[in-house]
C-alpha positions, 0 to 999 in steps of 0.5 A: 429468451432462453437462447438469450440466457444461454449466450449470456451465461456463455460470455459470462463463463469465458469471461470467468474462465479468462478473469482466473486465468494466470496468464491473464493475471501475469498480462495484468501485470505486465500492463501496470508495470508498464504504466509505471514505466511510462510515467517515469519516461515522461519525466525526461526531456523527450523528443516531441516525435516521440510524445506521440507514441506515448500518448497512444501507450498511455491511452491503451494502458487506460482501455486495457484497464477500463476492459480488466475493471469491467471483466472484474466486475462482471465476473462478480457473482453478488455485484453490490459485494464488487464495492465492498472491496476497498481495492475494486473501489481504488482501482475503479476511481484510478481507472475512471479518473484516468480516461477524463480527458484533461490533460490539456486543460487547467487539471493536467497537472491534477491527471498526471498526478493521479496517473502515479497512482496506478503504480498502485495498482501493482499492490492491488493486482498482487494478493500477497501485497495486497495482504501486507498493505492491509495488516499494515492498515489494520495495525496503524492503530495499535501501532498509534500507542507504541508511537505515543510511548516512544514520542513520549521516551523521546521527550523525556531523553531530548530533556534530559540530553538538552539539559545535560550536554548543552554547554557541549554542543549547541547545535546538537542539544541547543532546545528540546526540538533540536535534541529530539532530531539528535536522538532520531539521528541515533536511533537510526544509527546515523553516525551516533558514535560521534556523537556519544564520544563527544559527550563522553569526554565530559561525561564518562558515563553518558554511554549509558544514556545512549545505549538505554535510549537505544535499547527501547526505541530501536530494540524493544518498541521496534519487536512490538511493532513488528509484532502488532503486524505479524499479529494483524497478518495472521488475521488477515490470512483467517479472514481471508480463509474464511471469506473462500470458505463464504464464497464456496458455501454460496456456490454450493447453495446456488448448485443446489438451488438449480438442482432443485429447479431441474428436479421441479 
């Protein structure tokens, strides 16, 4: 029994020692770029002669994964914390997809389509990306107000705009549906000095009009939003601190438990 204990906290220290290897994380990598790749490829016309090389590619791609998501988890001190995290969740539900055999069934379109998805697991295998994609998740709903005020800026200059210079172009302020995609156009800088000249022969002034629009949505709404994220990612960094310091305190108590049981 105790040889048995031995051998397996052997392979459990090679499999930690591989799992935090860099060299190990850049291969990681190496493997999902090429999956992405692959997935590209098979949108051109390919020789048939050749299908079957991507077929192996693709099925290695799928075990290398299967092998990297079980290494993950078995490297895991605390097993039930492995589901806790979201990306360990997405990457297992791509990898587990993946080898169901249905590419030739009435699902292949659904298999290649979830095949995509690995391209995402380039966010997932990349702690800097995988920080950026969280505080963007966690900002969504701050961000959800600064929409609401801008829907609501929008709104009230689409009216104003549809009111005011409808006799001067139809197309661009005929409705209040249409004057609202007339000032997306300006408030992504696409060509909007046409448009304000074109007013500003009737109305001299309508510079005004545009260059307030401007002013919130491009300028001040857009520096909120980007506050709200910066915000969120500070947070993101002090949880993640905090949850190394969590991990270090749980080791030390877990050495000090087996010093314990040596000197019992």
């Amino acid at each position: 029994m105790a040889q048995t204990d031995y051998k397996l906290n052997t392979i459990k220290a090679a499999l930690i020692t591989l799992h935090n290897n860099k060299l190990f994380e850049f291969v990681v990598i190496g493997v999902i770029i090429l999956s992405s790749l692959l997935i590209g490829v098979k949108t051109y016309d390919i020789d048939p002669a050749y299908l079957t090389v991507l077929q192996v590619m693709d099925l290695s791609v799928t075990i290398f994964f299967l092998i990297e998501i079980v290494i993950r988890f078995a490297t895991t001190e605390n097993k039930k914390r492995f589901f806790h995290n979201g990306w360990n969740v997405f990457d297992t539900i791509i990898v587990l997809v993946s080898i169901i055999p249905i590419d030739q069934s009435e699902y292949a379109l659904l298999a290649r389509l979830i095949r995509i998805f690995r391209v995402l697991r380039l966010i997932s295998a990349i702690p800097e990306l995988r920080k950026l994609v969280s505080a963007l998740v966690k900002a969504l709903p701050s961000m959800g107000y600064v929409l609401l005020l801008m829907f609501i800026l929008f709104y009230m200059y689409a009216a104003v705009g549809s009111f005011i210079f409808e006799s001067i172009n139809k197309e661009l302020w005929g409705d209040i549906a249409i004057a609202m995609l007339t000032l997306f156009r300006v408030v992504t800088f696409e060509d909007w000095t046409d448009v304000m000249y074109e007013t500003m022969t009737i109305y001299p002034w309508s510079w005004a009009y545009y260059l307030s629009f401007i002013f919130f949505n491009a300028f001040v709404f857009l520096n909120m939003m980007i506050g709200i994220v910066i915000d969120k990612m500070q947070a993101e960094n002090n949880q993640e601190l905090s949850e190394q310091d969590s991990d270090l305190r749980d080791r030390l108590a877990r050495i000090e438990q087996k010093l314990d049981n040596l000197k019992s």
